[in-house]
NULO-126068 format. One line per 5 residues: number of its first residue (from 1); for each residue x, z, y of C-alpha. Coordinates in nm, 2 decimals, always signed. Each point is the difference from the previous one (the first is absolute). Layout:
BEGIN
NUM = X/Z/Y  ...
***
This chain:
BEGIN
1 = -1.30/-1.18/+0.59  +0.16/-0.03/+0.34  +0.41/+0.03/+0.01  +0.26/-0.08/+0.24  +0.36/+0.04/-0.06
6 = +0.39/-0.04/+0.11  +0.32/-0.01/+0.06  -0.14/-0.29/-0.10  -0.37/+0.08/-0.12  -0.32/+0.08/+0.11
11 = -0.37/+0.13/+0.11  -0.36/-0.11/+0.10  -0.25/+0.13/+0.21  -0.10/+0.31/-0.06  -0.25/+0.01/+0.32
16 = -0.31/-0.04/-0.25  -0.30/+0.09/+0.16  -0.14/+0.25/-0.23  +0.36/+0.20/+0.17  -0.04/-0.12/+0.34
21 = -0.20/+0.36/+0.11  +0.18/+0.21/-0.20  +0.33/-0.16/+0.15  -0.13/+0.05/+0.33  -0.08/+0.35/-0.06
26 = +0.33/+0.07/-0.12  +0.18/-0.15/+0.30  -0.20/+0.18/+0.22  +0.05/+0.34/-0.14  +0.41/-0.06/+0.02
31 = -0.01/-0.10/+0.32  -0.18/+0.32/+0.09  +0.33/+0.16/-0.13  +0.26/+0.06/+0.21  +0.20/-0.31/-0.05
36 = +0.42/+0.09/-0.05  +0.33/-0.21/+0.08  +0.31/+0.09/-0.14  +0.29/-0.06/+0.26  +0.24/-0.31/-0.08
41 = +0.34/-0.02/-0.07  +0.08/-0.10/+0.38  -0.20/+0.25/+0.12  +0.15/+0.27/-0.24  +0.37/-0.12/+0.11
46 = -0.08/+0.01/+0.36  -0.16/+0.38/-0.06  +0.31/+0.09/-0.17  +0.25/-0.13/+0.26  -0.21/+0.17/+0.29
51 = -0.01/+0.31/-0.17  +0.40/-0.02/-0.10  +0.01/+0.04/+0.38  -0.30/+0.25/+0.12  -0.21/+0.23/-0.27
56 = -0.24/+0.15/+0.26  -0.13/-0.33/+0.22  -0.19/+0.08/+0.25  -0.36/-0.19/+0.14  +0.21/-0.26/+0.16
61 = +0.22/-0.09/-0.26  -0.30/+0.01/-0.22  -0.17/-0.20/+0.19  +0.23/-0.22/+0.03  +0.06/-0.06/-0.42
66 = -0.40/-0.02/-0.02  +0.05/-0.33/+0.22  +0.29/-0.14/-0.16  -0.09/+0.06/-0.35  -0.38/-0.10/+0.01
71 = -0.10/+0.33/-0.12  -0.15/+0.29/+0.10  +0.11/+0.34/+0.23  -0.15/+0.22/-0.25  +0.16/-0.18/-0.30
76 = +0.34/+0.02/+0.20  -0.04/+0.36/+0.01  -0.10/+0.07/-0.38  +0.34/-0.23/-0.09  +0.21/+0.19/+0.16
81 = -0.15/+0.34/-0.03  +0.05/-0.04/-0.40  +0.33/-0.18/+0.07  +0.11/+0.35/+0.13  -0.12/+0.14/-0.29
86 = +0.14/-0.19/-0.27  +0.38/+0.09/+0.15  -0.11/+0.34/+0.05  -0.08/+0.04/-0.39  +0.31/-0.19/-0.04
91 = +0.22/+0.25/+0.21  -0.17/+0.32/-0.18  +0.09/-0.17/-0.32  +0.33/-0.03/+0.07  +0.06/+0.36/+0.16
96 = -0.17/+0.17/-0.32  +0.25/-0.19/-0.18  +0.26/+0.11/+0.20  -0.16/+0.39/-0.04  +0.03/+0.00/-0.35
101 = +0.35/-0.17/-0.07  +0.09/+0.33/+0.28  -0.20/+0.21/-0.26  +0.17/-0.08/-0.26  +0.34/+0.05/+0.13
106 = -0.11/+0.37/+0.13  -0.08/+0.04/-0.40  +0.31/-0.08/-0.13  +0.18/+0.24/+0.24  -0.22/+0.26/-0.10
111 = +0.04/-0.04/-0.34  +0.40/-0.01/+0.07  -0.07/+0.33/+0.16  -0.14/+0.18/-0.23  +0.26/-0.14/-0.23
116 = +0.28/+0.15/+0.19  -0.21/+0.32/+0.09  +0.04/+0.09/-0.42  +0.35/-0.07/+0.00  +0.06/+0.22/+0.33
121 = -0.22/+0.29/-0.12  +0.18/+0.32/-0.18  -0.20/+0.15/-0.29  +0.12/+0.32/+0.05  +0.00/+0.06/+0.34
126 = -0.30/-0.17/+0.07  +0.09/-0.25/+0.27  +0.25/-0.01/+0.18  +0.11/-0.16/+0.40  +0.06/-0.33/-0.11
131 = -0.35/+0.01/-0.20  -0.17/+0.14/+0.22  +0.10/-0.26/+0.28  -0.10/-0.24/-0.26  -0.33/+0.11/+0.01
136 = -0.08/-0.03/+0.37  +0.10/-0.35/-0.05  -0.23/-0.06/-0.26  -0.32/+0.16/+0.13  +0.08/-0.18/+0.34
141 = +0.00/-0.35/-0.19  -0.31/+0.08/-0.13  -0.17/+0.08/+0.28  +0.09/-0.31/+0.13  -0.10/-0.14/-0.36
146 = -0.34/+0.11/+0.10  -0.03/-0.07/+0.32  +0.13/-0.38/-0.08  -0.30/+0.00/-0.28  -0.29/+0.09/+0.24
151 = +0.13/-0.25/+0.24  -0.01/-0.25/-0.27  -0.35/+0.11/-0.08  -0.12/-0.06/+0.36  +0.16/-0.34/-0.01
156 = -0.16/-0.09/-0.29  -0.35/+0.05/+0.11  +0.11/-0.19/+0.32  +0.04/-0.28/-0.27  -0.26/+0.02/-0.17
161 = -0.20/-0.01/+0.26  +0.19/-0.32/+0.16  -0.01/-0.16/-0.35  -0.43/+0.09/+0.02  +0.01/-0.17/+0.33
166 = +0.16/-0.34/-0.15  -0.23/+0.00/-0.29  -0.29/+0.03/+0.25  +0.18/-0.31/+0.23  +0.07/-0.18/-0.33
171 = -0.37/+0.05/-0.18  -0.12/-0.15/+0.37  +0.19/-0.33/-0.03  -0.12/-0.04/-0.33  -0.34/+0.05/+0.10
176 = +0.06/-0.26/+0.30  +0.18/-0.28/-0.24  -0.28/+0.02/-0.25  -0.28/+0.00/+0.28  +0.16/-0.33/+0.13
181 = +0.04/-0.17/-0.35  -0.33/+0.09/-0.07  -0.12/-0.16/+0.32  +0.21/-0.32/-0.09  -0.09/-0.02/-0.40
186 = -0.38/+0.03/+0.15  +0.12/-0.34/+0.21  +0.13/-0.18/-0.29  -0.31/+0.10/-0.25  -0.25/-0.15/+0.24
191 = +0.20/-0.29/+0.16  +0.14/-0.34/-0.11  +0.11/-0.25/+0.25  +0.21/+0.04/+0.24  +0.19/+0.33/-0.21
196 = -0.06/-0.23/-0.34  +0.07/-0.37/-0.06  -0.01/-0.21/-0.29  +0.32/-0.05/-0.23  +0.19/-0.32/+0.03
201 = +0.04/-0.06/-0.40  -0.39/+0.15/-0.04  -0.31/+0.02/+0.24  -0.20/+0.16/-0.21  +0.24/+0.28/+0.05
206 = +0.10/+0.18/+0.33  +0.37/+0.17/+0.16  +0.02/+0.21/+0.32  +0.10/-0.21/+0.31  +0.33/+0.18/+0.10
211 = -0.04/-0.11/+0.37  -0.35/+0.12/+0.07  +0.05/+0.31/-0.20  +0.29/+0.08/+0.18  -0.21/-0.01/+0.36
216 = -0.26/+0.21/-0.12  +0.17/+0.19/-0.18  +0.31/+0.14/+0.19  +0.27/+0.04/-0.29  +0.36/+0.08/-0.07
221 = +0.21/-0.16/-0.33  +0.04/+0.38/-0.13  +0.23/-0.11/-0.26  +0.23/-0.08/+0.23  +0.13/-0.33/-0.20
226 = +0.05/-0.39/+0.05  -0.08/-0.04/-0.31  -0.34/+0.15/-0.01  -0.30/-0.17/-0.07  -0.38/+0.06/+0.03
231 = -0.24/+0.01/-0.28  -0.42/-0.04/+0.05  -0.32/-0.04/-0.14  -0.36/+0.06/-0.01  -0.25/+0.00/-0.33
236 = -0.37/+0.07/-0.07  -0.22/+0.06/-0.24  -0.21/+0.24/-0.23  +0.08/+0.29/-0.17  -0.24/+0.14/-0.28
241 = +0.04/+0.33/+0.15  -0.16/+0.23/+0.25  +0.16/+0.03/+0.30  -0.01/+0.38/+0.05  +0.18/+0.01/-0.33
246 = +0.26/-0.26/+0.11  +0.10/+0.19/+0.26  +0.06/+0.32/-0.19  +0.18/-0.20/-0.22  +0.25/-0.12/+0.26
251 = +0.06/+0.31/+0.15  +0.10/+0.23/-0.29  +0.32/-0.19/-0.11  -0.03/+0.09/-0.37  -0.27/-0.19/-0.01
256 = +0.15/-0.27/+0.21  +0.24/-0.03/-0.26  -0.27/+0.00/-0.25  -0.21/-0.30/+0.20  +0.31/-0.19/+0.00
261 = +0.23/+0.03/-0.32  +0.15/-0.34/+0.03  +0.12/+0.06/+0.37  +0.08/+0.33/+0.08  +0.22/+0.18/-0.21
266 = +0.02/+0.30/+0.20  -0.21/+0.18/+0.28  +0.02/+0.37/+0.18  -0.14/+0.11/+0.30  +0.28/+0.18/+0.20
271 = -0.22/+0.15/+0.27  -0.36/+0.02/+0.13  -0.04/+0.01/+0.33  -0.34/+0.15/+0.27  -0.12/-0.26/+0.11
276 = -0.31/+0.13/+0.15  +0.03/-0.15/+0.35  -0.06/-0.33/-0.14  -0.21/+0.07/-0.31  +0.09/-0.13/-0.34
281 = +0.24/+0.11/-0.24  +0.39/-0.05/+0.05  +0.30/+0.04/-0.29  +0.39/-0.10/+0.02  +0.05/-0.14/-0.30
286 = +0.24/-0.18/-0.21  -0.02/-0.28/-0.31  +0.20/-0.22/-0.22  -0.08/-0.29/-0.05  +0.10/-0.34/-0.23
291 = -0.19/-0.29/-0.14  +0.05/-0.21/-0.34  +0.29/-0.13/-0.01  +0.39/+0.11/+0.02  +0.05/-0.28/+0.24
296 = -0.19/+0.17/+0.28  +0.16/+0.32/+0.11  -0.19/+0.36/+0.02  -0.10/+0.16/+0.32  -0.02/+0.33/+0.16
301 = -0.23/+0.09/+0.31  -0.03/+0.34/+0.19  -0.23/-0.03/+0.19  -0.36/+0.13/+0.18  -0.34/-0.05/-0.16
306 = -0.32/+0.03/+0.24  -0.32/-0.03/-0.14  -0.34/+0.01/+0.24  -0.36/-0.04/-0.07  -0.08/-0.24/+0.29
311 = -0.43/+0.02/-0.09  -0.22/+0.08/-0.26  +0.11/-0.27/-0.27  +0.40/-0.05/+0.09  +0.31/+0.10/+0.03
316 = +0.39/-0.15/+0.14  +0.27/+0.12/-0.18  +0.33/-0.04/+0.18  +0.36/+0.03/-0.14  +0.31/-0.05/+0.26
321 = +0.37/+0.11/-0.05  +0.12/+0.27/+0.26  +0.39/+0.08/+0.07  -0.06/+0.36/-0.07  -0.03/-0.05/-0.39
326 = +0.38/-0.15/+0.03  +0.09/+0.39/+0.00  -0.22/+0.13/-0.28  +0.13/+0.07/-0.33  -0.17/-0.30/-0.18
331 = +0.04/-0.28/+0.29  +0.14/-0.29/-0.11  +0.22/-0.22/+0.15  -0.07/-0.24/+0.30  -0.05/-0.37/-0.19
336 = -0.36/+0.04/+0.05  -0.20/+0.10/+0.27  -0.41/-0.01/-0.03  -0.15/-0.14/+0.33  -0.35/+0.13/+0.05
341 = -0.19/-0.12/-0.34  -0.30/+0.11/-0.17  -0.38/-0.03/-0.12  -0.33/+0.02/+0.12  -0.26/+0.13/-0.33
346 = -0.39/-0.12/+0.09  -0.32/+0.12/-0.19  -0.20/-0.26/-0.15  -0.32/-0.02/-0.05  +0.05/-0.01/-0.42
351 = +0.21/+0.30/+0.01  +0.37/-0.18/-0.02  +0.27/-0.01/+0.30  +0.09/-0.26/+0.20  +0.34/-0.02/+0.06
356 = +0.19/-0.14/+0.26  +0.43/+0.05/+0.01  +0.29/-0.15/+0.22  +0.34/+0.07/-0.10  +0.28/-0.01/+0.31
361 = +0.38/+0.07/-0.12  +0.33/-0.05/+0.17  +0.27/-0.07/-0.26  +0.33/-0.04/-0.01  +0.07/-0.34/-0.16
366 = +0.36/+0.15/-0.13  -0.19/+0.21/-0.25  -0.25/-0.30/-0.09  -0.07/-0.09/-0.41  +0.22/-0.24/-0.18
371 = -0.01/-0.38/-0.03  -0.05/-0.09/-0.36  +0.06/-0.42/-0.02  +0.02/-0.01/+0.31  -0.33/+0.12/+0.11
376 = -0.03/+0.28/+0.19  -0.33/+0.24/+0.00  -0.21/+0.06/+0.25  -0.01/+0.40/+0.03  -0.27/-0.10/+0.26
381 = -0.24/-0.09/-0.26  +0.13/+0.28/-0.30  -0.03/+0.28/+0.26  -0.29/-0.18/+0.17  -0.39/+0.15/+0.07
386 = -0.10/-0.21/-0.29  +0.18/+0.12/-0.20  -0.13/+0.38/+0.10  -0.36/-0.10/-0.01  -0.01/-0.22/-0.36
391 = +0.19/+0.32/-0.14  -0.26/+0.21/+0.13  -0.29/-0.20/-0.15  +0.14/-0.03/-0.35  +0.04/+0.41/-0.01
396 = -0.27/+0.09/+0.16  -0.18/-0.25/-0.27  +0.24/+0.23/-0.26  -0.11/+0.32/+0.13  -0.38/-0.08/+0.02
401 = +0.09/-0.11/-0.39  +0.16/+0.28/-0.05  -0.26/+0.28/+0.08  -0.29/-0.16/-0.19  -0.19/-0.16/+0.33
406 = -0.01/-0.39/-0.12  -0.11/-0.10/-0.32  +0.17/-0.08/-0.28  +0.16/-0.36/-0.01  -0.14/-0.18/-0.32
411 = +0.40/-0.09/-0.11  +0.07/+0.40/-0.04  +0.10/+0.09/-0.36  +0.09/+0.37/-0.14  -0.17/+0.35/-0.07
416 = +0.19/+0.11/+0.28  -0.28/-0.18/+0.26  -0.26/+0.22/-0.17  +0.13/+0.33/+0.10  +0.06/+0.09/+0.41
421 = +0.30/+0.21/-0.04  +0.19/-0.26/-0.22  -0.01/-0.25/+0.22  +0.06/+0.16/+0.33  +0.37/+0.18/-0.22
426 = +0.05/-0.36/-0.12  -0.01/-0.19/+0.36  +0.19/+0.32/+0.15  +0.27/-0.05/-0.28  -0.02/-0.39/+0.15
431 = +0.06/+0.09/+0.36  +0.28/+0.24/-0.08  +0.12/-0.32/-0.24  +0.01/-0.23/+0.33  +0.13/+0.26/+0.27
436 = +0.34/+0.00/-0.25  +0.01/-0.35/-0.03  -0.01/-0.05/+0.36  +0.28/+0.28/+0.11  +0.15/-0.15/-0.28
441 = +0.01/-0.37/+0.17  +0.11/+0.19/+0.32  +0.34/+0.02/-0.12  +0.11/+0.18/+0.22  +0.38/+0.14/-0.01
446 = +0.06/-0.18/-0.32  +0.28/-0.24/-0.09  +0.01/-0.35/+0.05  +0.12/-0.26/-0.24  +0.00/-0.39/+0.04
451 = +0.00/-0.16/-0.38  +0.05/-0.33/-0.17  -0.21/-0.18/-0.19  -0.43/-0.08/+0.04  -0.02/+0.24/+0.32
456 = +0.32/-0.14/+0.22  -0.10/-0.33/-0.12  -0.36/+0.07/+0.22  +0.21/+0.18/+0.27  -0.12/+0.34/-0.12
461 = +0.14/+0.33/+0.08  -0.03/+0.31/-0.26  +0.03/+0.33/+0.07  +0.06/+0.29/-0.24  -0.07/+0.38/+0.07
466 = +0.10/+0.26/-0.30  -0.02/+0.35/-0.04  -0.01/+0.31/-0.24  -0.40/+0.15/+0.05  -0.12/+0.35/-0.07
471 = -0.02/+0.03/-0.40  +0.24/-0.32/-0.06  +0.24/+0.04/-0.27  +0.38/-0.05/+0.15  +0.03/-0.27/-0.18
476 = -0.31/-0.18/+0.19  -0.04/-0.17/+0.28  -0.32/-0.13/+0.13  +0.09/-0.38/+0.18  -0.20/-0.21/+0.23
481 = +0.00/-0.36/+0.09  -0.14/-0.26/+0.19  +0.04/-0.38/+0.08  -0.23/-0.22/+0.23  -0.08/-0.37/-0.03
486 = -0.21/-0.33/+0.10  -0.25/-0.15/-0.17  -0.22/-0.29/+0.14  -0.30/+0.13/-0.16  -0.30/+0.20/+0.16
491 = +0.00/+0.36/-0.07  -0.34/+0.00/-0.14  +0.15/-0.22/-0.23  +0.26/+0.15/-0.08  -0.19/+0.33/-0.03
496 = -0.21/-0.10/-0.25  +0.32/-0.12/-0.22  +0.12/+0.33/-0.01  -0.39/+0.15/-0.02  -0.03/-0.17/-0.34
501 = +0.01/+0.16/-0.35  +0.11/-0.32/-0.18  +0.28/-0.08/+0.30  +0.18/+0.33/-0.01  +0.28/-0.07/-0.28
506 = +0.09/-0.27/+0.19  +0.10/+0.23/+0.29  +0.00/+0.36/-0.07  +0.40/+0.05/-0.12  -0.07/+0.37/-0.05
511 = -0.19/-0.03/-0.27  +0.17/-0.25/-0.22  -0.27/-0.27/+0.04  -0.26/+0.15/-0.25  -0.38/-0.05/+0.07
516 = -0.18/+0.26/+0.15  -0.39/+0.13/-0.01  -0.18/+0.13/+0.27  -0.16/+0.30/-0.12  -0.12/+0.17/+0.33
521 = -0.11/-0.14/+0.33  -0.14/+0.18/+0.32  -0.07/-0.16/+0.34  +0.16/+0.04/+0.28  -0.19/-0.27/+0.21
526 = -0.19/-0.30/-0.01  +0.23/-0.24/-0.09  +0.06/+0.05/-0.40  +0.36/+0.03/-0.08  -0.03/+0.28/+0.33
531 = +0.05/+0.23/-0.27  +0.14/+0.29/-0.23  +0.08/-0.13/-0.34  +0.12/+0.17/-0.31  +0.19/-0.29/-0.26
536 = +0.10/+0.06/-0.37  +0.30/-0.21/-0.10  +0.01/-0.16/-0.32  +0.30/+0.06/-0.18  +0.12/-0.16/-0.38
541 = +0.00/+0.29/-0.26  -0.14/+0.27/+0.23  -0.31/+0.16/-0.08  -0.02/+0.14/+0.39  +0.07/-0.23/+0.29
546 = +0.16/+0.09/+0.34  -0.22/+0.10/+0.28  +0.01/-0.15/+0.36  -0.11/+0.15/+0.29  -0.12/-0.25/+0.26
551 = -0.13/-0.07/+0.37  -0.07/-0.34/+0.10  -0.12/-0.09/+0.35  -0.05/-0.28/+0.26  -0.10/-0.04/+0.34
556 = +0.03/-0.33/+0.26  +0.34/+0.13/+0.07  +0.18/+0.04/-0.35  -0.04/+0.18/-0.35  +0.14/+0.21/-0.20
561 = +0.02/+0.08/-0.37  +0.18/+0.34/-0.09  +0.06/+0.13/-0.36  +0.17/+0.30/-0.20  +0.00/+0.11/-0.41
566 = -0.21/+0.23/-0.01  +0.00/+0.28/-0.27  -0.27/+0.09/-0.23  +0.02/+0.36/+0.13  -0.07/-0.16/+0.36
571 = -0.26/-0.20/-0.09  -0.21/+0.26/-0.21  +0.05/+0.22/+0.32  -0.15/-0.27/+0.23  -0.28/-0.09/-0.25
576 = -0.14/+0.31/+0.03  +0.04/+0.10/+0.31  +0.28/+0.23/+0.03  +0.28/+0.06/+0.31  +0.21/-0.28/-0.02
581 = +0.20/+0.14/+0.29  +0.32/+0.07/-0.13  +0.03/-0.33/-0.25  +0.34/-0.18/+0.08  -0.05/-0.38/-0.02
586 = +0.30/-0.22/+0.03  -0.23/-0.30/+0.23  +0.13/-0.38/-0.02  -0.22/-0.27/+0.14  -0.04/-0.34/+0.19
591 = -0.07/-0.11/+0.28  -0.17/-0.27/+0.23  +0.11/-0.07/+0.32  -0.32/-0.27/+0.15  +0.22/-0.29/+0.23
596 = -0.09/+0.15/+0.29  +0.31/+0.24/+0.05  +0.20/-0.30/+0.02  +0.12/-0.14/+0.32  -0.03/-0.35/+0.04
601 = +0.27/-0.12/+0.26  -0.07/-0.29/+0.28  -0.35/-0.01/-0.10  -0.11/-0.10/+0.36  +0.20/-0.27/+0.04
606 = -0.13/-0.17/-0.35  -0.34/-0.05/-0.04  +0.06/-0.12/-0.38  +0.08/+0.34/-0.11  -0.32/+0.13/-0.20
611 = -0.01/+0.35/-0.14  +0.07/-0.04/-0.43  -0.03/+0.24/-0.23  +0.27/+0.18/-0.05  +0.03/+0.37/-0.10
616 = +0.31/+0.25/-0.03  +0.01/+0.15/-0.39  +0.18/+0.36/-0.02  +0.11/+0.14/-0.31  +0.06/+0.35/-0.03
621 = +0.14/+0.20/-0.30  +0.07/+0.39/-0.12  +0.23/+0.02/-0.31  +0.10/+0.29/-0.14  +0.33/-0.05/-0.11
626 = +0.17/+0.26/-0.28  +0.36/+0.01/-0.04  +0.19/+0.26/-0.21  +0.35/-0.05/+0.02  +0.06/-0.17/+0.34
631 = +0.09/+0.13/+0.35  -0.23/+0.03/+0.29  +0.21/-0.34/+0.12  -0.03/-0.18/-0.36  -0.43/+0.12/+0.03
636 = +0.01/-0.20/+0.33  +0.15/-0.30/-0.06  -0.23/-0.01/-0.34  -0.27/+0.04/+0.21  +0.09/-0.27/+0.24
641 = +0.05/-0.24/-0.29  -0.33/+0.10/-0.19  -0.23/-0.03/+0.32  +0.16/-0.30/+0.09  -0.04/-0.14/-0.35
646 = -0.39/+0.18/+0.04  -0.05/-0.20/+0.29  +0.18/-0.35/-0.04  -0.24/-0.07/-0.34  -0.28/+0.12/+0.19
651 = +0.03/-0.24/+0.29  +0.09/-0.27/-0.25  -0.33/+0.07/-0.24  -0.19/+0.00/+0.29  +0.06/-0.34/+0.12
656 = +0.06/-0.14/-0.35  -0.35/+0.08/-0.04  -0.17/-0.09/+0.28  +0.18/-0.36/-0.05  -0.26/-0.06/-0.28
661 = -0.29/+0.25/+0.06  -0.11/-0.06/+0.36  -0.15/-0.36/+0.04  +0.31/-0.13/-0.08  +0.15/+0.08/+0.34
666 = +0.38/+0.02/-0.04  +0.18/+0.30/+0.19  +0.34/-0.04/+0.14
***
């Protein structure tokens, strides 16, 4: 598998030879396209003061600017032709505005009017002077009532029509910005050296070289910050998938959101634009997106998608972030901007994809994750292309599971792998499962507590989100938590601990340490415990055990192992086969952070420094807390002390634990 990373990580070669004609192919069909500059900021500045000073240049001056700037007559023209128009929409904005407020006050005076035509008008007599004065008034304000209305009317089209024209200039530059990235994600797909070069602290493993970049790719900081910092990387490998199907996939952002449940938390696509002078297929979209751990903070992208068949057997895929999105409804705010980034998807010859993808960020360093000991992470690597790619291998491994086309694995156990419809509710009941767990981890807008005991003792931060959901009692609130720790252990290590039956009391503080059974167990990919399981607790004096509802999964980048109870009413609707849909589970989990999101500092000037194994542990709990006599305040400080108390014996079974069950290797 070939990979290349960065902000300090890395990527091979991906100029194989079985790609070198398809490559070629490619690059020669874009460079058949008209290729597309957007101006600079100096440029832009210099167009603006010019035009401060003359709106109508003529050949000369044109001339002139086409010189100075570097660019050309025609593209001097266009600027300021739809310069001219932008203020003009502007203006008409701004005079309709004044139109109405004038409407308005010609509609109170009528109203006051006829108000004082009633009280001026003789019921016997029928009318009188004064009345009928009145009157003349009143039908001469509303002739100018309608008059004022029709003009209004015309200026309104004239709007409309301006606002048309800006939506036409506007759909153009988008067009333009994604033509270019794509032209420059083509570049860094099929190129390494000089655009690529080996990470200090890892060769195998390869970073964007800022200087080279820079010439050949003329760019501006758009975040506009000294504290801003770049983010790249480039990974490769297969994907048991075909690549038509990929591509559908990544267009429709449902089931982007589907491909990637442990990533994106949210997707939409805001507009879709023509894009039939270059071919392809072009969105503006926008996505959510967080990884696992509450140390690392969300993100939010607006930003274009264009997608192209470039021959028979591939495709590019480009994403880029474009100022425009700033002003829809959904944009979020400007910590991170998307340089051009994306994918190429190649036919193979056994009917899988390869995959080839180089994320490029800019990021503003204010709003980077937390230190926890004194290590910071490397957002680099959690946000990285790997960690895109071994995501979409482990669920494209799930879905293949999932619909019935691999075979079963020998370890799977249950009637429920005997019937089709069972198993595809039960793994859709999973997903859902993990999709909550993640938003969950997200917490986002929730409030933060630093507590005592096992956690500050590591350095670890909590954080605690409550609220009252649809169908809670008042006296309920639903509570999640979630602390993050080292351990110096690997994380398939430390991912079959928590896999096992017999290690589960030792951990599991949910469940009051009682041994469990595994009664069902369905595949999810070709590693065992990447799986769906269905435990039975054993509990003293109970004829019934609990039920637990789990997904377990691990890829070279981390692991996961997510659980809920799970009703008897659920799990007789999942057996056979039913709409699981609209079952509420109540998700806590663990997770497994792999070393490499950690930043090791002054690793090029000490050659001593070896990577060890070392993995960040996440613990995440939902309580559902009942109190029937205290007030909203009383509920969240019991909360607070109950998910801390959750939490602290958690940590500290954990490690006590893995003190005397993993090789005897003792964890500080």
């Amino acid at each position: 598998m070939e990979n290349a990373c960065v902000r300090e990580s890395g990527s091979p070669n991906v100029n194989e030879s079985s790609d070198q004609h398809g490559e070629a192919s490619s690059s020669a069909s874009l460079r058949g396209r008209k290729q597309y500059r957007r101006h600079t900021a100096q440029q832009i500045q210099r167009l603006e003061g010019f035009f401060k000073e003359c709106q109508h240049p003529n050949e000369d001056k044109k001339q002139q600017l086409s010189q100075e700037l570097g660019l050309e007559t025609k593209q001097i023209k266009f600027w300021f032709q739809n310069k001219r128009t932008q203020i003009k929409v502007s203006n008409e904005r701004a005079d309709i505005e004044l139109l109405r407020e004038e409407n308005e006050r010609l509609r109170c005076q009528n109203l006051a009017m006829t108000e004082a035509l009633k009280n001026t008008t003789c019921s016997n007599c029928k009318g009188s002077p004064q009345g009928e004065e009145t009157l003349l008034q009143l039908q001469k304000l509303e002739r100018e009532n309608q008059e004022l209305r029709k003009k209004i009317a015309n200026m309104a089209e004239d709007v409309n029509a301006g606002e048309n024209g800006a939506q036409e200039i506007e759909e153009k530059t988008m067009i333009e910005t994604a033509a270019k990235a794509m032209e420059e994600v083509t570049e860094l797909l099929q190129t390494d050296e000089p655009l690529w070069v080996r990470c200090p602290n890892n060769p195998e493993k390869f970073m964007i070289h800022r200087e080279n970049y820079n010439k050949r790719f003329s760019k501006d900081n758009y975040l506009k910050s000294s504290s801003s910092l770049f983010e790249s990387s480039k990974y490769s490998g297969e994907v048991d998938m075909n690549a038509t199907d990929l591509v559908k996939l990544f267009m429709h952002p449902s089931d982007w959101v589907e491909l990637f449940p442990t990533i994106i938390t949210k997707a939409n696509t805001l507009r879709i634009l023509d894009s039939q002078q270059l071919g392809g297929s072009m969105h503006v979209m926008y996505e959510q997106m967080h990884i696992f751990s509450t140390l690392v903070a969300p993100r939010e992208y607006a930003f274009l998608r264009y997608c192209i068949k470039c021959d028979p057997s591939s495709w590019v895929i480009v994403d880029v972030s474009y100022a425009c999105c700033k002003q829809m409804n959904q944009a979020p705010p400007t910590r991170y901007w998307k340089l051009p980034s994306g994918c190429k998807i190649q036919t193979l010859h056994n009917g899988n994809s390869k995959v080839t993808w180089v994320e490029h960020i800019e990021v503003d360093k204010r709003t980077e994750s937390l230190c926890l000991c004194g290590d910071p992470l490397d957002t680099a690597q959690a946000y990285g292309a790997k960690i895109w790619l071994v995501n979409l291998q482990r669920n494209c491994q799930r879905f293949l599971h999932s619909s019935g086309r691999r075979p079963p694995h020998p370890h799977e156990l249950g009637e429920v792998n005997n019937i089709p419809e069972a198993r595809r509710s039960t793994m859709k009941l999973a997903n859902k499962m993990v999709k909550n767990f993640c938003q969950m981890l997200t917490m986002k807008d929730k409030v933060h507590f630093l507590q005592p005991g096992e956690m500050s003792n590591s350095g670890v931060q909590l954080f605690i989100g409550g609220g009252n959901e649809p169908g809670q009692s008042a006296d309920e609130m639903i509570i999640s938590g979630a602390a993050s720790f080292w351990l110096p252990l690997s994380c398939p290590t430390l991912f079959d601990f928590f896999t096992r039956e017999d290690m589960r009391p030792k951990w599991d503080v949910l469940f009051t340490g009682n041994h469990v059974n595994e009664v069902a167990h369905i595949s999810c990919g070709q590693h065992r415990w990447n799986c769906i399981s269905i435990f039975r607790t054993f509990i003293p004096n109970q004829k019934d055990g609990l039920l637990i509802f789990q997904e377990s999964g691990i890829d070279s980048c981390g692991a996961y192992v997510i659980y809920s109870p799970m009703g008897v009413q659920t799990y007789t609707m999942a057996m056979t086969g039913q709409d699981t849909s609209n079952i509420s589970l109540q998700p806590s989990g663990i997770t497994i952070s792999s070393s490499d999101i950690t930043r090791l500092h002054n690793c090029s000037k000490s050659a001593s420094l070896q990577p060890q194994h070392r993995s960040l542990v996440t613990v995440a709990l939902q309580l559902l807390i009942r109190h029937e006599t205290l007030t909203y305040q009383d509920q969240v400080e019991s909360a607070v002390k109950t998910m801390t108390t959750f939490l602290d014996s958690a940590i500290h079974k954990i490690k006590t634990a893995l003190n005397t069950s993993v090789n005897g290797n003792v964890v500080v």
